[in-house]
C-alpha positions in Angstrom: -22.1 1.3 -5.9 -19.6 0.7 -3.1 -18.6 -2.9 -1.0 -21.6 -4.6 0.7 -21.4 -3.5 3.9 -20.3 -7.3 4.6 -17.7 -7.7 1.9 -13.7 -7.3 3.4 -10.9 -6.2 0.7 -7.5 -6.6 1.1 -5.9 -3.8 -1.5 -2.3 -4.7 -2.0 0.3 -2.1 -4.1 1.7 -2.9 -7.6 4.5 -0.9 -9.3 4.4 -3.1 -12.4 1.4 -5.3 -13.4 3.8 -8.2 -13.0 3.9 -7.5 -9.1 -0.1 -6.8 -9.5 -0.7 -10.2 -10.9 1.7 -11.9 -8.0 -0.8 -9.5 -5.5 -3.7 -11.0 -6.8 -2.1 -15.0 -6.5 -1.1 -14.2 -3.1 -4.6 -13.2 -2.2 -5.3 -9.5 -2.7 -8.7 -8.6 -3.5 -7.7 -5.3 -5.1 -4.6 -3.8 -6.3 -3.5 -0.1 -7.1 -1.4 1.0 -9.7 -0.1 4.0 -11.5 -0.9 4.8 -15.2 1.5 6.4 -17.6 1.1 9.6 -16.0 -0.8 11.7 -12.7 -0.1 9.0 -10.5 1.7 10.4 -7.5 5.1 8.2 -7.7 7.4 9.5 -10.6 8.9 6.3 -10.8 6.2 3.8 -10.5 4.2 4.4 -13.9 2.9 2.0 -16.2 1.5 1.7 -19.9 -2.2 1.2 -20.0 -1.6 -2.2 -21.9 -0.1 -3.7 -19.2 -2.6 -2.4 -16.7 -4.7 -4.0 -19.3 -3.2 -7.6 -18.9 -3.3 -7.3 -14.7 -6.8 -6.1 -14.8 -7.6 -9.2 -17.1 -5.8 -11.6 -14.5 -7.8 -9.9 -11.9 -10.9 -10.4 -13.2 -10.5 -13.8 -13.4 -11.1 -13.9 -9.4 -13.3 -11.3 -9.5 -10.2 -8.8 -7.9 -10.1 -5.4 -9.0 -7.7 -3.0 -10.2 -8.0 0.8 -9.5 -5.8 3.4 -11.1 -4.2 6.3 -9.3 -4.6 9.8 -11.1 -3.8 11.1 -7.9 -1.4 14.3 -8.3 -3.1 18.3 -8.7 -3.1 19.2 -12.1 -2.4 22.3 -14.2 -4.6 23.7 -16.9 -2.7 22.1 -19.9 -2.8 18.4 -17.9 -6.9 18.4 -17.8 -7.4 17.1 -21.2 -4.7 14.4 -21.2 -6.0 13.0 -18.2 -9.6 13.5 -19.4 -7.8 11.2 -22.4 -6.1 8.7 -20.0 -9.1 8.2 -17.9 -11.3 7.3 -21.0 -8.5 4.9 -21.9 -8.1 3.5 -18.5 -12.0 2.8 -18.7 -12.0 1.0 -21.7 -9.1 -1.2 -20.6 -11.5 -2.7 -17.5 -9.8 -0.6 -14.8 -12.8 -0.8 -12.2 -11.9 2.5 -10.4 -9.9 6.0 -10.2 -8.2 7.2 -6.7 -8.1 10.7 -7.2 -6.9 13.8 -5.3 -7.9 16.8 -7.6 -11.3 17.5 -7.7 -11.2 19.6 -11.2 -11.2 15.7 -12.6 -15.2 15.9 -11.7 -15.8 18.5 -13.8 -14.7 16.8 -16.8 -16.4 14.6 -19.2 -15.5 11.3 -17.5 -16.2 7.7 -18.6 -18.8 6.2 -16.1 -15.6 4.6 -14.1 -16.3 4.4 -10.1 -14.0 7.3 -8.2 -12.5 6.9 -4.5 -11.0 9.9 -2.8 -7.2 9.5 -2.3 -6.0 9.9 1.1 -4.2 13.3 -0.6 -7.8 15.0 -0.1 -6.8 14.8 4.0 -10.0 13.0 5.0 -10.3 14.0 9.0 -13.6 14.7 9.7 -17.8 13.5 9.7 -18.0 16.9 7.2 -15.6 16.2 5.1 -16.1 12.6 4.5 -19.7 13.2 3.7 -19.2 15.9 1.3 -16.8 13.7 -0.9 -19.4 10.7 -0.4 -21.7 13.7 -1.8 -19.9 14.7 -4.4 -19.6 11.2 -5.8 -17.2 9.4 -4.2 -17.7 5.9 -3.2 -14.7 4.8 -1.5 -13.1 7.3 0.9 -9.4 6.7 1.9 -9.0 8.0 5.6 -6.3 9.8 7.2 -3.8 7.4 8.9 -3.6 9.4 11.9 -7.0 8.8 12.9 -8.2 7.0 16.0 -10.7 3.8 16.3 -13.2 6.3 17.4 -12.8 8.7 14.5 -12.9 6.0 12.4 -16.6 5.0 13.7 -17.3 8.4 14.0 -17.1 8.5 9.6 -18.3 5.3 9.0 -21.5 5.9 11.4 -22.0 9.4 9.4 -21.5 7.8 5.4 -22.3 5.2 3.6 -19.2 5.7 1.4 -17.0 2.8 1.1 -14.1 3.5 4.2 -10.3 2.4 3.2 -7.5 2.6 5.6 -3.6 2.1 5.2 -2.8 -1.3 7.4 1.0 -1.5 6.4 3.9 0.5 4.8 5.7 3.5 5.7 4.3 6.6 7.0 4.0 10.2 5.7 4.9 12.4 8.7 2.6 14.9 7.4 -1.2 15.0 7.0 -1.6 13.3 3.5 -1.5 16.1 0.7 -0.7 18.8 3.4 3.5 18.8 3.2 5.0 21.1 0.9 8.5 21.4 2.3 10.2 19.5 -0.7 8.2 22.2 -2.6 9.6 24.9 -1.0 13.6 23.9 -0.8 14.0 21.8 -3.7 10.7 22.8 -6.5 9.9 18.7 -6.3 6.1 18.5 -5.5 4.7 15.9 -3.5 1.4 16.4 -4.3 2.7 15.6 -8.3 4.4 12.8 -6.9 8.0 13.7 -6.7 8.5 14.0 -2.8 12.3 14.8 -2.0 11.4 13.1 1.4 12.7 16.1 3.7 11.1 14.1 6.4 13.9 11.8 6.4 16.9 13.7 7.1 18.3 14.4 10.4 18.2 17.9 11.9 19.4 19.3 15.0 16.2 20.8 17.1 17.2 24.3 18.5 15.1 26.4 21.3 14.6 29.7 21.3 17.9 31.0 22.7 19.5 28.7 20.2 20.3 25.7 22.6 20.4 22.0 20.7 18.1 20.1 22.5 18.3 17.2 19.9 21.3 16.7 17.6 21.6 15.0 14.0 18.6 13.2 15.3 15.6 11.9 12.5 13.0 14.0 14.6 10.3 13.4 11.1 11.1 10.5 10.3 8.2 7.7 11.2 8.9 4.2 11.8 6.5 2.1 9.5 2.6 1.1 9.7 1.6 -2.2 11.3 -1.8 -3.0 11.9 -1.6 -6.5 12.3 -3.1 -6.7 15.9 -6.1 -4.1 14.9 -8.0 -5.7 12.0 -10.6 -6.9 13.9 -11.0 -3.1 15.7 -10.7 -1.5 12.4 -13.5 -3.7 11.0 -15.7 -3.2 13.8 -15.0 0.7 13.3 -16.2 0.2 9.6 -12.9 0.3 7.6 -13.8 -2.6 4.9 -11.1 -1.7 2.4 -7.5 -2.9 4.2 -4.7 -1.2 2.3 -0.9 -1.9 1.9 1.4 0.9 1.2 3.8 0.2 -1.4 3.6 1.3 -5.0 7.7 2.1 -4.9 7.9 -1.6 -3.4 9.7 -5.0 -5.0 8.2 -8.0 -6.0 9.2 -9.9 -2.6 8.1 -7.2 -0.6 4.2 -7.5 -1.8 4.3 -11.2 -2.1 5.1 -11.3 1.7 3.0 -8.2 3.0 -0.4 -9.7 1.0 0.3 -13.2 2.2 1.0 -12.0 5.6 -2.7 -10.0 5.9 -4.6 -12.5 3.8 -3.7 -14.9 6.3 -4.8 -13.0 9.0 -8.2 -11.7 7.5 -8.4 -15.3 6.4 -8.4 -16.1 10.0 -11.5 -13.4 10.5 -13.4 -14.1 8.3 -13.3 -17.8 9.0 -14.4 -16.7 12.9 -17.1 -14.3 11.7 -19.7 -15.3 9.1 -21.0 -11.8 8.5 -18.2 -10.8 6.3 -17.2 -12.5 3.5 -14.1 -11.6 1.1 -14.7 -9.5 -2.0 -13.1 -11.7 -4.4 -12.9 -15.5 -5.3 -10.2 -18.4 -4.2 -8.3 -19.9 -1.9 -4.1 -19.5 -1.7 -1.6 -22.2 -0.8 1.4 -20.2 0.1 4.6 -21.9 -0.1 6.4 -19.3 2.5 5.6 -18.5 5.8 4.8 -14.7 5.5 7.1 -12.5 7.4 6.6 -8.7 7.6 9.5 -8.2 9.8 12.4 -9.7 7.3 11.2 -6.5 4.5 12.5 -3.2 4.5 11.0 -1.4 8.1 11.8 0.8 10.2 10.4 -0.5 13.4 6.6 -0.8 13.6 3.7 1.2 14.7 0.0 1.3 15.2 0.5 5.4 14.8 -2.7 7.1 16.3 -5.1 4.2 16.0 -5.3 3.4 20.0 -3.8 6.5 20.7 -1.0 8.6 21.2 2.2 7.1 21.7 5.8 8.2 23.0 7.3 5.4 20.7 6.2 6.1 16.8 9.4 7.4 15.6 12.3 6.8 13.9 14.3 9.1 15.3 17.7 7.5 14.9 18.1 6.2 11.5 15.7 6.1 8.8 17.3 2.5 7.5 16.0 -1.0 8.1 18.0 -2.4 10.7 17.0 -6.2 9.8 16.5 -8.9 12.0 19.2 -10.1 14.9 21.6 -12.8 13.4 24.1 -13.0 16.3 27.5 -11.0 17.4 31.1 -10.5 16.2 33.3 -12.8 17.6 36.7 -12.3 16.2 37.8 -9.2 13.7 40.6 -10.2 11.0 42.5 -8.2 8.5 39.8 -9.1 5.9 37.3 -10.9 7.5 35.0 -11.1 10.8 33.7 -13.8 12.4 29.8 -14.2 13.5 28.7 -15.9 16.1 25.0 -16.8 15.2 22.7 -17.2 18.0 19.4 -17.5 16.4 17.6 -20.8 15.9 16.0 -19.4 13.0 19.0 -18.2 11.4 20.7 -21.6 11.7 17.8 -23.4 10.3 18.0 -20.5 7.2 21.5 -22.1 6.6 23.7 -19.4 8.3 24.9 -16.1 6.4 24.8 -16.6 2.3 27.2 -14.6 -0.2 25.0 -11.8 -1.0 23.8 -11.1 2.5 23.0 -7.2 4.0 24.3 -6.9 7.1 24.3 -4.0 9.9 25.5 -3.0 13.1 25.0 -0.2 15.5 28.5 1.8 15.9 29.0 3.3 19.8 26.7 6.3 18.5 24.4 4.2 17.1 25.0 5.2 14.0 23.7 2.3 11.6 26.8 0.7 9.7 25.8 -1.8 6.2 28.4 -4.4 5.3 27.8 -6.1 1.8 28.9 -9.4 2.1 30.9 -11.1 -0.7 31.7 -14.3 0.9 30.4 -16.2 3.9 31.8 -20.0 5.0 31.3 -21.9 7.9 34.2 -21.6 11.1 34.1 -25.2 12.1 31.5 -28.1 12.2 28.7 -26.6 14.5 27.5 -24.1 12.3 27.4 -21.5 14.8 30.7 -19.8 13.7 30.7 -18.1 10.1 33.7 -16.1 8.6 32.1 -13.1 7.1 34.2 -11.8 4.3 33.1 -8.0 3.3 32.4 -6.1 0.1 34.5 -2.9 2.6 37.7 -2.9 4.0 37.7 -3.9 7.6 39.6 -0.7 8.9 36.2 1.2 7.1 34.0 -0.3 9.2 33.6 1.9 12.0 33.8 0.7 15.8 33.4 -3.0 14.1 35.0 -5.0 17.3 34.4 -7.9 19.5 30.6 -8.4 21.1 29.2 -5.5 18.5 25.3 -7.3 17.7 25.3 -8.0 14.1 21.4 -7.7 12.1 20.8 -8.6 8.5 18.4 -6.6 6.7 18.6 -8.7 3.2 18.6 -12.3 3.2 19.5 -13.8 0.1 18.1 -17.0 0.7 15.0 -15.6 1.1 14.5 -13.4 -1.7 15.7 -16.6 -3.9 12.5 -18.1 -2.2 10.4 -15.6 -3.0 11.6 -14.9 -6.6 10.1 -18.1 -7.1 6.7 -19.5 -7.3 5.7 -18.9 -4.0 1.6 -18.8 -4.2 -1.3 -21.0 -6.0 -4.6 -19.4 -5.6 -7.7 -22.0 -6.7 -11.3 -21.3 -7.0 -12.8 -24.4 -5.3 -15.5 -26.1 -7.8 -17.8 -28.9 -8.0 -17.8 -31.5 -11.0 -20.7 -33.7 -12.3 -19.9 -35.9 -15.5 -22.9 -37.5 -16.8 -24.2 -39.8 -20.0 -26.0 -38.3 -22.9 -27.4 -40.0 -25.6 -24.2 -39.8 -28.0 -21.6 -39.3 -25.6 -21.2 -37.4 -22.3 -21.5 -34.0 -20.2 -19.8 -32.1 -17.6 -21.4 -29.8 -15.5 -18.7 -26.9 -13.3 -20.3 -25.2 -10.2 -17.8 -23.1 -8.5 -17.8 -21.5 -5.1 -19.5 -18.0 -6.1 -22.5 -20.1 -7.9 -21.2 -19.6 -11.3 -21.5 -22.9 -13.8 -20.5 -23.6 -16.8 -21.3 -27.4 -19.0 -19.9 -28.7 -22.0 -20.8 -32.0 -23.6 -18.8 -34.0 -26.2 -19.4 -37.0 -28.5 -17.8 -39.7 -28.2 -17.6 -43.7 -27.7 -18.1 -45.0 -24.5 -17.2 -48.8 -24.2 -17.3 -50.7 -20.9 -14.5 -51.3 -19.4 -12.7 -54.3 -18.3 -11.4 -52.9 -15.1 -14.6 -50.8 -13.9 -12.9 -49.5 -10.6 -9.6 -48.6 -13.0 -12.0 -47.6 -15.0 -13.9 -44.8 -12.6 -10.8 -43.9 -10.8 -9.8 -42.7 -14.6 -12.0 -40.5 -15.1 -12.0 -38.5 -11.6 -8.3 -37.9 -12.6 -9.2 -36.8 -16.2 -11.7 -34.6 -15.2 -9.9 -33.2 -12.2 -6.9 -32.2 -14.4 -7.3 -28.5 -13.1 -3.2 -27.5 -12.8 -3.3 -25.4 -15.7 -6.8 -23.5 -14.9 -7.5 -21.1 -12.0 -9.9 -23.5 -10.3 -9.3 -26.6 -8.1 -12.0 -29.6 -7.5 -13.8 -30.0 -4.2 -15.8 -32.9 -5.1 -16.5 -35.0 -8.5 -19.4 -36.4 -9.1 -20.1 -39.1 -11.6 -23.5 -40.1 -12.7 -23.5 -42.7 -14.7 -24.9 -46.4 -15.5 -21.5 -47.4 -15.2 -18.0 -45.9 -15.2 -17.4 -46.2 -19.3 -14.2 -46.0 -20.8 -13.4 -43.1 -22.6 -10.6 -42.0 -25.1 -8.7 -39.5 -22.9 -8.8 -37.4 -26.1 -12.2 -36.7 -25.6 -12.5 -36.0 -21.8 -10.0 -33.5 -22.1 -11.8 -31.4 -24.5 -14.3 -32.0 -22.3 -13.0 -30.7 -19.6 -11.3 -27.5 -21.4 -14.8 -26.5 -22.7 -16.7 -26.9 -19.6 -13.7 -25.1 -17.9 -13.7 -22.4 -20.3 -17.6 -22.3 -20.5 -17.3 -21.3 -16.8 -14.9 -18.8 -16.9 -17.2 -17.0 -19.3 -20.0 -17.6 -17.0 -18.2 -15.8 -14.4 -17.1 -12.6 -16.1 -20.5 -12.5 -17.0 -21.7 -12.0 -14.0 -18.4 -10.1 -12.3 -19.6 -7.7 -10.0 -19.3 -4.0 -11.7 -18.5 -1.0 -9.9 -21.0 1.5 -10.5 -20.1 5.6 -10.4 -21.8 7.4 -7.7 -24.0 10.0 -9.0 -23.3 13.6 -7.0 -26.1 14.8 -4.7 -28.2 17.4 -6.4 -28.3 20.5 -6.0 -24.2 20.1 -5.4 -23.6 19.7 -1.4 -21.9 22.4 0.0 -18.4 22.5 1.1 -17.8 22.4 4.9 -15.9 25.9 4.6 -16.3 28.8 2.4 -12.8 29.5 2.2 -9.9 28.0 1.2 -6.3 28.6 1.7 -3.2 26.8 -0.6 -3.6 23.8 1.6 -6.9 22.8 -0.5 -4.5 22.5 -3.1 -6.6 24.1 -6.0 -4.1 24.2 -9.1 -6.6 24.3 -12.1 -9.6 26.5 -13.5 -11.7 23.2 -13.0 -10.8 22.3 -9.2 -11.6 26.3 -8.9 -15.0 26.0 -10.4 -15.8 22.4 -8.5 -15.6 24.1 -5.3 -17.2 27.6 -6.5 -20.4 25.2 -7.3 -20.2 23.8 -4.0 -20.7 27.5 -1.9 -16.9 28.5 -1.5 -16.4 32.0 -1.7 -13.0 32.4 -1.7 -10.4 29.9 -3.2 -7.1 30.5 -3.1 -4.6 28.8 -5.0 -2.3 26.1 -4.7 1.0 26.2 -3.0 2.9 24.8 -6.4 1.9 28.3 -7.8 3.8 30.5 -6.4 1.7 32.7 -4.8 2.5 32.0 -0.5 6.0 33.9 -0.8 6.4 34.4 2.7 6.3 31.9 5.6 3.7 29.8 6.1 2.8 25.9 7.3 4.6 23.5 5.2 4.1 21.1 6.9 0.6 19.9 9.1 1.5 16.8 11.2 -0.4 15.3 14.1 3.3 14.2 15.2 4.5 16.5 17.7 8.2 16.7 18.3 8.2 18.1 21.3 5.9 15.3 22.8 8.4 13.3 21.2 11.1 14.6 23.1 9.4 15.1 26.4 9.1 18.7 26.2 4.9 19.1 26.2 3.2 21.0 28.7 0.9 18.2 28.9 4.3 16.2 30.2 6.0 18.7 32.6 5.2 16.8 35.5 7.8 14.5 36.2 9.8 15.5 33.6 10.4 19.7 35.1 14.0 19.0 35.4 14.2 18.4 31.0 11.7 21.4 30.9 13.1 23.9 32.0 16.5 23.3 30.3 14.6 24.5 27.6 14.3 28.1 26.6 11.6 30.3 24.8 9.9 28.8 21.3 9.8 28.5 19.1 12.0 25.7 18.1 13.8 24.9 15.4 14.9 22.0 13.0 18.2 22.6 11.2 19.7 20.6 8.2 23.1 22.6 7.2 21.5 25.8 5.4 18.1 24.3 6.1 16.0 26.0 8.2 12.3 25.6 9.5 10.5 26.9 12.5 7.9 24.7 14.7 5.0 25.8 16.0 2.0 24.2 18.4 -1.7 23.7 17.7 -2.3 22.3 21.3 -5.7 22.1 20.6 -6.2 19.3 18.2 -2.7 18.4 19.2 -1.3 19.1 16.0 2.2 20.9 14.9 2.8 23.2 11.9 6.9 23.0 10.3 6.7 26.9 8.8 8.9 28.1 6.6 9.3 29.7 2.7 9.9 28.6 -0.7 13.5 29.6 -1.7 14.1 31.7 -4.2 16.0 29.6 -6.3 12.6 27.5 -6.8 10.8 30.7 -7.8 12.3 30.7 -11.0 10.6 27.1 -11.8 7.3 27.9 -12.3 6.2 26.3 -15.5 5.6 28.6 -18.5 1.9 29.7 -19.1 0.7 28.2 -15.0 -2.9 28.8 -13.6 -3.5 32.7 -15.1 -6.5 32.3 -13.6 -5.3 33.5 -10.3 -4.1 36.2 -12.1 -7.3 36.9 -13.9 -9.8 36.5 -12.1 -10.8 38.0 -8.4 -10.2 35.2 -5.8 -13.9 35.7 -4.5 -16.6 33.8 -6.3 
């Protein structure tokens, strides 16, 4: 079964367990991770063991972990998958997120599935058939509005996620296939060449640059800080972080940084409740700003902005540390003008620092060695990793930012979270000795009782104030103590020996007493007879690469089913690309926008228009009706050739009507 409707989770990123289990101390209620294999990030997989040892640190607070098998598979992958997902299962992972739907037609444990936001979820129809296909947890598209949020939730009962933080896919989510095309990497197998991120000059029709060298894909990152409380209200109850590529500090700060802020809903409204157990003490004050960013954006969630790109530089800037004041031979002087820089203990060996040249072109300087100019601390003698005369329009007054702060990674690559599960202790006399009694904030309890002496005490308030401490010993356990009770004649004294083992037994006893009753996440059972599919066509953008994804949607009324991009079968041009970002909004070229803006408009020649990265070439065209634009162009020949041996015959088999 999916969330209670009144249950909020905060789903936080791990590319190793190790960072899962520091998501889960730093409040996440849920973390994703990639297995071995069919996870969508290349780089970011995992052995099933350790996915074993986060999900058993998880469970602890009654967090989950869910498993990405998330690429399209061939043929030959369906049965190691099939493999993986039983292992997955009996390792405790509590769910799937999956993109190909041939997975359904296998002989799957009884592990719950959520839809990956690679299925392009857009619509009421589409939402509901996944929700009746057997999904329970639907991962939106991120360029969706509050409205078409409420609009899904209203329509399903499916569990809605959202992405709340992390960097953007320019394209609709599992409907970009330019690194496909120009390089053979697949991003919908998880090995994106990130085409989006390179700068292109943008051409008119009569071959006029209009934009030049400029990042005209590239997205600045996620930030939905001010919208939780809208995105609740429009049903999103599953609040995720992007991030399965990110470091350690990186999902430390991001999950601190939203569980604070939930925190601070939650506490305001009663009606939700987290979806996991404890309470953190951070020992940082969260800062989404000092990680890796380029810029922040709600995207589409308010509405259409002129402001959600990244247009000049795909790099992290940093945060403002102060200017140059003096260039040397070898070294520069900064003036820092930033209280909280000062207070950070100026710039440390180790530091990243940037500056804009004249054409704003962002320039990194390493730095080796930083000292103080002087007693003030406002002067610092910057000593680089580069040779001053390779440091480009480095001068006088240049704004200096630092986009890696020693210091604070140092901080962060130490303990820096302690999540408790608040409990209530009663100690009691029993005939032969004494009994503790655990009852933690969720309802669980757990009692142990021990034999042993008890002999009154010659100092009775020494005597009590004893064995509150002994029984509240808690450092080494997951749990901290609200209140302890002690109902006794008197306050006995008793070997320390024997309230210890008391207190690891009862402590114990109660962890078992939770996992017993952890909740379980249940697999949806599929509507019956099979729902049918809001189309009864589909074209390569359904991304059907497997005899099983073919007969999934053949079951569910399509007629014809064409197959996936990856196989080679769309030789000519065609969308690679299907983004609701419009570069020509972007640069003030819309209809929508002429007035006002005539004078840039009609500098601008017949469309098409097109983006050009040396021998690159791709052509832009204009759905102005659901505001969306296609990037067309066609795989390269060179990629032709690497097609793996023995693909999808069925294509080649079979009629494409069913």
């Amino acid at each position: 079964m999916s969330l209670p409707a009144h249950q909020i989770e905060l789903l936080s990123p791990a590319r190793t367990a190790d960072i899962g289990i520091e998501a889960v101390n730093h409040g996440a209620d849920a973390i994703y991770i990639g297995g071995p294999s069919f996870g969508a990030r290349s780089n970011a997989s995992n052995e099933v063991s350790d996915i074993a040892r986060l999900v058993q640190h998880a469970h602890r607070y009654h967090a989950k972990v869910f498993t990405t098998i998330n690429t399209i598979l061939r043929d030959d992958e369906l049965e190691p998958a099939r493999k993986l997902i039983w292992e997955l299962h009996d390792a405790g992972v509590d769910a799937l997120i999956v993109q190909d739907m041939g997975l359904l037609e296998l002989d799957l444990p009884p592990i719950q599935l959520h839809a990956s936001t690679q299925t392009d979820i857009r619509t009421v129809e589409k939402a509901k058939f996944l929700q009746d296909a057997g999904f329970s947890q639907i991962v939106l598209a991120r360029e969706l509005t509050l409205q078409q949020i409420q609009a899904i939730s209203d329509a399903t009962h499916a569990t809605i996620e959202f992405f709340i933080h992390g960097a953007l896919c320019v394209a609709y989510s599992g409907q970009c296939f330019i690194s496909h095309a120009h390089t053979g990497r697949s991003a919908n197998r998880g090995d994106c060449s990130q085409a989006c991120r390179l700068p292109y000059n943008v051409l008119d029709g009569s071959g006029q640059v209009v934009a030049f060298e400029q990042h005209v894909l590239s997205m600045k990152d996620n930030d939905q800080s001010a919208n939780l409380n809208a995105l609740i209200d429009a049903g999103v109850r599953s609040f995720k972080i992007e991030g399965r590529y990110k470091d350690m500090g990186y999902v430390k700060n991001i999950t601190a940084h939203y569980r604070l802020l939930l925190d601070e809903i939650l506490e305001q409204r009663p009606e939700l409740a987290r979806s996991s157990s404890g309470e953190c003490t951070f020992y940082f004050q969260p800062e989404p700003e000092r990680n890796f960013n380029r810029g922040s954006t709600d995207y589409f969630v308010t509405g259409r902005k002129e402001d959600i790109g990244a247009f000049e530089s795909p790099k992290h800037l940093g945060l403002p540390v102060g200017e140059v004041a003096k260039v040397g031979d070898k070294w520069f002087d900064v003036a820092i003008d930033d209280e909280a820089v000062k207070e950070a203990g100026g710039i440390h060996n180790g530091d990243g620092l940037n500056y804009l040249t004249l054409t704003k072109d962002i320039v990194g300087v390493q730095v080796n060695t930083a000292e103080p100019v002087g007693k003030s601390g406002r002067l610092w003698r910057v000593f680089p990793n580069e040779a001053i005369e390779a440091l480009k329009d480095l001068q006088s007054g240049v704004a200096i930012n630092r986009n890696r702060d020693r210091s604070w990674e140092h901080q962060l690559s130490k303990k820096s979270s302690d999540r408790r599960i608040g409990l209530w202790a009663e100690l009691s006399e029993t005939p032969d000795g004494l009994a503790l009694q655990l009852s933690d904030e969720d309802g669980c309890v757990g009692s142990a009782s021990v034999v042993c002496d008890k002999q009154a005490p010659q100092d009775a308030e020494r005597a009590e104030t004893t064995l509150r401490e002994q029984i509240g010993k808690l450092g080494n356990t997951i749990f901290q103590a609200h209140d302890i009770g002690l109902k006794l004649s008197q306050p006995w004294f008793v070997p320390a020996s024997a309230l210890n083992t008391l207190r690891r037994d009862a402590v114990a006893a109660l962890e078992a007493a939770r996992e017993a009753v952890r909740p379980r996440l249940e697999r949806a059972a599929a509507v019956e007879p099979p729902a049918p599919y809001p189309e009864d066509t589909l074209s390569y953008l359904a991304n059907v690469y497997n005899h099983k994804a073919r007969d999934f949607y053949a079951k569910h009324g399509v007629k014809v089913i064409e197959p996936a991009y990856e196989s080679h079968e769309e030789l000519g041009e065609v969308s690679l690309m299907i983004t609701k970002h419009c570069v020509r909004f972007s640069l003030s070229l819309c209809p929508k926008q002429a007035k006002g803006v005539q004078g840039v408009q009609g500098q601008v020649k017949a469309e098409p228009l097109q983006l050009i990265n040396g021998k690159e070439k791709l052509t832009l065209r204009f759905d102005c009706k659901p505001c969306e634009m296609h990037v067309v162009g066609k795989m390269k020949k060179s990629v032709l050739n690497q097609l793996p041996a023995s693909p999808i015959q069925f294509y080649r088999t079979r009629p494409a009507s069913v």
